[in-house]
N, C-alpha and C positions, 0 to 999 in steps of 0.2 A: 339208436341214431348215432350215426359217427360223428367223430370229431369237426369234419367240412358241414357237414349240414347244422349243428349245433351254431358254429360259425355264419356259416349264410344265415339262420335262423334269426339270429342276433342285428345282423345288420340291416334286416329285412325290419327289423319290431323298431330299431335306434331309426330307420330313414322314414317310418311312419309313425313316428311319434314324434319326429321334426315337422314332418307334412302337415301333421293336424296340429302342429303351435303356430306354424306360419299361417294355417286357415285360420284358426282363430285368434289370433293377434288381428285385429284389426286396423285399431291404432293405439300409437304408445302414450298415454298417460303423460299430461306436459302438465305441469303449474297454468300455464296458459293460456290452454285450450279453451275455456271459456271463455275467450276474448278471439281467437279465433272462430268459432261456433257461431260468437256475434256477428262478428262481420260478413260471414256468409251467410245469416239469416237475415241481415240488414240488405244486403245484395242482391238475397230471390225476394224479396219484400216491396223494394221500392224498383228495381230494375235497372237502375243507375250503373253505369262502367264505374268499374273502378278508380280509374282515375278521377272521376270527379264525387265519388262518395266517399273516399278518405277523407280530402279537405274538408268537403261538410259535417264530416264524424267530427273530425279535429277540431272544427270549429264550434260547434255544437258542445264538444266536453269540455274543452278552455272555458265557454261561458257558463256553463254550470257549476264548474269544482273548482275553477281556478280564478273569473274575473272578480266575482266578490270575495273572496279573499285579499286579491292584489287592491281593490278598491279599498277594504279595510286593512290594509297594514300600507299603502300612500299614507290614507289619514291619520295614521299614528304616525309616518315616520316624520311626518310635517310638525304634528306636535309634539314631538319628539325635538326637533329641530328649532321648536319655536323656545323651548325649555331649556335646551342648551345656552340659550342667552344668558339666561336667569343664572345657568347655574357657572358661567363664565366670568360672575362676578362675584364667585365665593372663595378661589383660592387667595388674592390678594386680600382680602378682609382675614383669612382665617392664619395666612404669613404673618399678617401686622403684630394678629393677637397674641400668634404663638414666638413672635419675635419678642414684644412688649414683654409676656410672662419672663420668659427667660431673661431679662435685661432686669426685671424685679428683682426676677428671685438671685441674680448672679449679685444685686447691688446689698439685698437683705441679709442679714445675719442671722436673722433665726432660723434660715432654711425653709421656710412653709414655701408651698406651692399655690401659684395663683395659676386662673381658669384651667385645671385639672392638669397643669401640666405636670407629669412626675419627677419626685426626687433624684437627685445625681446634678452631675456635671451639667454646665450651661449646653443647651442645646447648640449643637455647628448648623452652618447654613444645608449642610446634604440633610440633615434632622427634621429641619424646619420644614423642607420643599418634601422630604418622603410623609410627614405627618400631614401638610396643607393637601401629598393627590389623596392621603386614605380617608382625608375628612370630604374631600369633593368626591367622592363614589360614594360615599357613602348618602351625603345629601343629594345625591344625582336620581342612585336607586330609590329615596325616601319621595319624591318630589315625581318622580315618574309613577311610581305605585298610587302617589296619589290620585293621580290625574291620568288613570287606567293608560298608561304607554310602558309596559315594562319592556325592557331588552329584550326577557326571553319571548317575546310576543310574536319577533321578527325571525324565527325560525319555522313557523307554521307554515306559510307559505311554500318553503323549500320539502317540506315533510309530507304534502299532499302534491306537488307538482312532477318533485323528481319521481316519486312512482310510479306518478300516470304514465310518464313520458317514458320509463323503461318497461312499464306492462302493457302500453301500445306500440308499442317498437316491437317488443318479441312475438307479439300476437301476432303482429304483421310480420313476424318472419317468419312465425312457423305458418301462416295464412298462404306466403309464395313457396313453400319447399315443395309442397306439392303440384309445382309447376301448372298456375292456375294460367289460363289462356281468357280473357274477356271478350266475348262474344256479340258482347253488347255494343262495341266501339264498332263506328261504319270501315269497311275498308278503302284502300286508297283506290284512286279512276284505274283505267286499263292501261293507259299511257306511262302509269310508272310504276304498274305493275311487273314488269320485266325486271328494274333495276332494285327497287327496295319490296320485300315480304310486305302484304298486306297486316293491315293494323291488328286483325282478327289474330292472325301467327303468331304475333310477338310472344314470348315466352318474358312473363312478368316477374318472372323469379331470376332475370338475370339482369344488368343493365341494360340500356337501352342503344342496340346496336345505332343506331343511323347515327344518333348525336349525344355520343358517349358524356362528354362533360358538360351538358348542360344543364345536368340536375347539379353536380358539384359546383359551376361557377355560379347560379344562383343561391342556394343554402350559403355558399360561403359569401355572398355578396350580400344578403339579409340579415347574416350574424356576425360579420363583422359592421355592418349599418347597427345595429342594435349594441353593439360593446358600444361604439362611438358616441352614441347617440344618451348611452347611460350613462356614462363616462364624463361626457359633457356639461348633463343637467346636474349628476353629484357634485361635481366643484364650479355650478353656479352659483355665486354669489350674490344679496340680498342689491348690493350697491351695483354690480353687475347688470343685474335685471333693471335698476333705475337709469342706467345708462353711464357709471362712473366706473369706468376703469381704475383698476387697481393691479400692481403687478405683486403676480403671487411670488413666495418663496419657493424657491425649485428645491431647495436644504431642508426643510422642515418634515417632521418625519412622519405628516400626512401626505405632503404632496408626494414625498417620498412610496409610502405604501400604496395610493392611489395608481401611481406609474405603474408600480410590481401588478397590481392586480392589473391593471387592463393589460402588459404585454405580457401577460401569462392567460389571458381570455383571447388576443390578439391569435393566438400559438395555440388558442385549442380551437378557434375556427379553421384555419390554416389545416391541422389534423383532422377537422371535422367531415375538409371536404374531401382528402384522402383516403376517409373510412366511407362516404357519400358514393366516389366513384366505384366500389366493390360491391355496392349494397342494390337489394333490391331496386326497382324500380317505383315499386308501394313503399317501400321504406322511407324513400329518399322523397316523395311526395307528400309522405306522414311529417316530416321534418322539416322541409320548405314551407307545408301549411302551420307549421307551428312558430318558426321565427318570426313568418308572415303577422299574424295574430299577436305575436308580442310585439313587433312594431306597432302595430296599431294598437293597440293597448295599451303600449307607451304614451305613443300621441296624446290618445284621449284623458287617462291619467296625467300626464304635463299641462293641458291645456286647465281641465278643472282643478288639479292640485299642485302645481309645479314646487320644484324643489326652491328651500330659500334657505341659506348659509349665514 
């Protein structure tokens, strides 16, 4: 056999053994895919367009893995909140003591130490206020463990939400890459079928031609309602709620950190909806029915257990 045929030979076995990787590839192996698989078995099942079986999915998983959650870690953060009183009356007592010690021992000659404070120089007022926050964390933490509300209690909720919300987002992306068309949804009359594709056309894996920004100005008009709305109820105060205004300190360096987190939440719905306008049309439904849901979740949480300062 020559040299050319050897050649042809070769490229004839390499362009058929491409052919049968592309037959048999079917589909590629995502993390995901099982959350895809769902939603199209949920889809031939119940018969539902898609449009309107997202939000039910969505609404459906929030109240399974995430409303009892949020319902238990409200009623900690209230007792949490409720403890904070208690324990806002231990630095000036534990100032007094640890002022008192040091005034002894700086008066005493023999040097000894009263209520454990240690040997050396008279304690300075930066001594006193760094010793009075280590002794209030420390009876903070003792006083919450008590009374089952620890700190770290209040990251559970974020450790089962944020996941859901990024492993139904990606499902739903790789759900439209395959440029799902809903079959299910009626088309529009004859009369304005000239000017706009019927509903059945629409390609769901792209935004939505007719009314480009109206999934982004709602998401973004739901999640910046919900910063506001959280934002509000966190620096409600007890006297607040009784009807007595108090004006807060705009210097202090909660109200302080309070500002920074909402115009840094302000600035990620703002992004949100600019990454909104690019995204699917399932996507952006998955995401509107979720803010939707934590509004009302808010609500119903505020009403039975509102925030008190």
């Amino acid at each position: 056999m020559s040299i050319v045929g050897v050649a042809r030979r070769g490229i004839f076995d390499l362009r058929r053994g491409r052919g049968m990787k592309g037959h048999l590839q079917v589909r590629p192996i995502s993390l995901f895919s099982g959350i895809t698989e769902s939603f199209i078995a949920l889809h031939q099942i119940s018969g539902l367009p898609w449009l309107a079986l997202v939000p039910l999915t969505t609404f459906g998983l929030r109240t399974v893995f995430t409303l009892p959650l949020s319902i238990w870690q409200r009623k900690r953060v209230v007792k949490q909140q409720e403890l904070r009183k208690v324990v806002q009356a231990i630095p000036p007592v534990v100032k007094l003591r640890l002022a008192a010690a040091a005034q002894q021992r700086s008066n005493s000659s023999s040097g000894d130490v009263a209520d454990g404070v240690p040997r050396g120089p008279t304690l300075t007022p930066e001594q006193i206020q760094l010793l009075a926050l280590k002794e209030t964390r420390n009876r903070q933490k003792k006083l919450f463990a008590e009374n089952n509300a620890s700190l770290w209690k209040n990251a559970l909720l974020p450790l089962v939400q944020i996941p859901l919300w990024v492993s139904i987002s990606m499902g739903l992306r790789g759900l439209t890459e395959s440029r799902l068309v809903d079959s299910n949804l009626k088309p529009l009359s004859s009369d304005s079928a000239a000017s706009v594709a019927p509903v059945s056309d629409w390609d769901l894996s792209l935004p939505l031609d007719s009314l480009p920004m109206l999934a982004p100005l709602v998401l973004g008009l739901l999640a910046l309602t919900n910063v506001e709305h959280n934002g509000r109820m966190m620096t409600t105060t007890t006297s607040a709620a009784m009807g007595i205004k108090i004006a807060p300190s705009p210097n202090s360096r909660a109200s302080q950190s309070m500002q920074s987190i909402l115009n840094v939440s302000r600035l990620g719905c703002i992004f949100f909806m600019g990454i909104s306008s690019q995204a699917p049309l399932l996507l952006s439904a998955y995401w509107i029915s979720s803010q939707l849901y934590s509004f009302l979740q808010n609500a119903f949480l505020n009403w039975l257990w509102p925030y008190q300062r």
